[in-house]
Each structure stands twice: as structure tokens, then as C-alpha cells.
N, C-alpha and C positions, 0 to 999 in steps of 0.2 A: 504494500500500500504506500502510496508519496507519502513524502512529509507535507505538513502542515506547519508553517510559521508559527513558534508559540507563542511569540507576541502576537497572535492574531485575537480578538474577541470570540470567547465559546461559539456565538451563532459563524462567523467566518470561518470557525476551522470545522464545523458542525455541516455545513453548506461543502467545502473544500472535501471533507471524506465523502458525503453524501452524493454528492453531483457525479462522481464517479461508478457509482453503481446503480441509481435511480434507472437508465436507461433497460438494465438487466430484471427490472421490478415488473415481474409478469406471471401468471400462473402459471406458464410452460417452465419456467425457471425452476428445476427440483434442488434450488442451492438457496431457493429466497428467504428462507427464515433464516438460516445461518450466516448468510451476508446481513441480512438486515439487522440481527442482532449483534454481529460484531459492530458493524458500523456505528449503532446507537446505543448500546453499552456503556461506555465513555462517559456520555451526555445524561445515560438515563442516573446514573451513579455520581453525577456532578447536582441533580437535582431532588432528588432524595436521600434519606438514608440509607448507608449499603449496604443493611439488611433484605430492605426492599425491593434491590436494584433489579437483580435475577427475576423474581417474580414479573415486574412491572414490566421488563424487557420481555418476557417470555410473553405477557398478556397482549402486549404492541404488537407482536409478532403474527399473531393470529385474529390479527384484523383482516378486514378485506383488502383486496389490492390495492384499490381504490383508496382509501385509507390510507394505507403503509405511505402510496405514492405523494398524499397529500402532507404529510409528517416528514415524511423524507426532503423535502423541496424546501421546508421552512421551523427553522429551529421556534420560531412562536407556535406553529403547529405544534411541533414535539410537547413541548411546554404543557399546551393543553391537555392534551391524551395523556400526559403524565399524572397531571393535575387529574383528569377523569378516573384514571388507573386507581393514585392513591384514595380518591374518594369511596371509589366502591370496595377498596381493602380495607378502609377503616367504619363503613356499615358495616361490609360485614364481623367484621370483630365487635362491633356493639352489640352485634344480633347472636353471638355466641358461634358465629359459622365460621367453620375451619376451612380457611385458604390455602394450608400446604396442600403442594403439590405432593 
């Protein structure tokens, strides 16, 4: 994978990995979750705690493509679906429902 300048800003170097694989983001792809989750890994584990990270990553991953695509193109997306992730990890932990995998 290139380097990414680390001086760059999370969303520039978030965009900088991303833009490189997005094109490959297709249901015929039998490598798409494993690319998309390395890719956003990174990011998802700069935004939560990294207890969480795994899980959250795993949950992004099994969106629609349509989805993955529109997350991938913009780290505000990522952001949100992250933000969606954790919300529905912590109902259900209020609701006594067990989210390990």
C-alpha cells in the first residue's frame, strides 16, 4: 500500500488509502470485506475505543455496497456509520443483549 504523508489530516490520509481501492468496491470482488476493512481499520480505531474497533469494523463491512462505497469516498461518511455502529452497540448493552461475536 503507498505511503500516506503523516503530516496529512486523518480525513487526507483516510481519502489517500481509500481512493485506491474504492474502484475495486463491487460485489464481484471476493476480497471486498478484507480490503475494506484493512483500509478502515486505522480510522475506525482513531474514532472509538479499541475495544470497539474490531467489532465496528466488522459491522461496516457488511453493509451494502452501496454503503461501503459511500463511506469509503468520505471520511464525514465514515464518521457517521461509526457514530450509527456505536449507537446501536450501546442499546444494545442497555437492553442486556450480547454483541460478541
Amino acid at each position: 500500500m503507498a505511503q500516506v504523508p503523516q503530516a496529512a489530516t486523518p480525513a487526507q490520509r483516510y481519502l489517500g488509502i481509500t481512493s485506491k481501492i474504492l474502484p475495486s468496491v463491487n460485489e464481484r470482488n471476493p476480497y471486498l470485506k478484507e480490503q475494506v476493512g484493512q483500509a478502515i481499520f486505522e480510522f475506525v480505531n482513531m474514532l472509538v475505543v479499541q475495544e470497539r474497533a474490531p467489532k465496528i469494523t466488522g459491522m461496516l463491512i457488511e453493509l451494502p455496497v452501496d454503503q461501503i462505497k459511500a463511506f469509503m469516498g468520505s471520511f464525514e461518511a465514515l464518521q457517521a456509520k461509526v457514530n450509527e455502529a456505536t449507537e446501536l452497540i450501546d442499546q444494545a448493552e442497555k437492553q442486556g443483549i450480547n454483541t460478541q461475536i
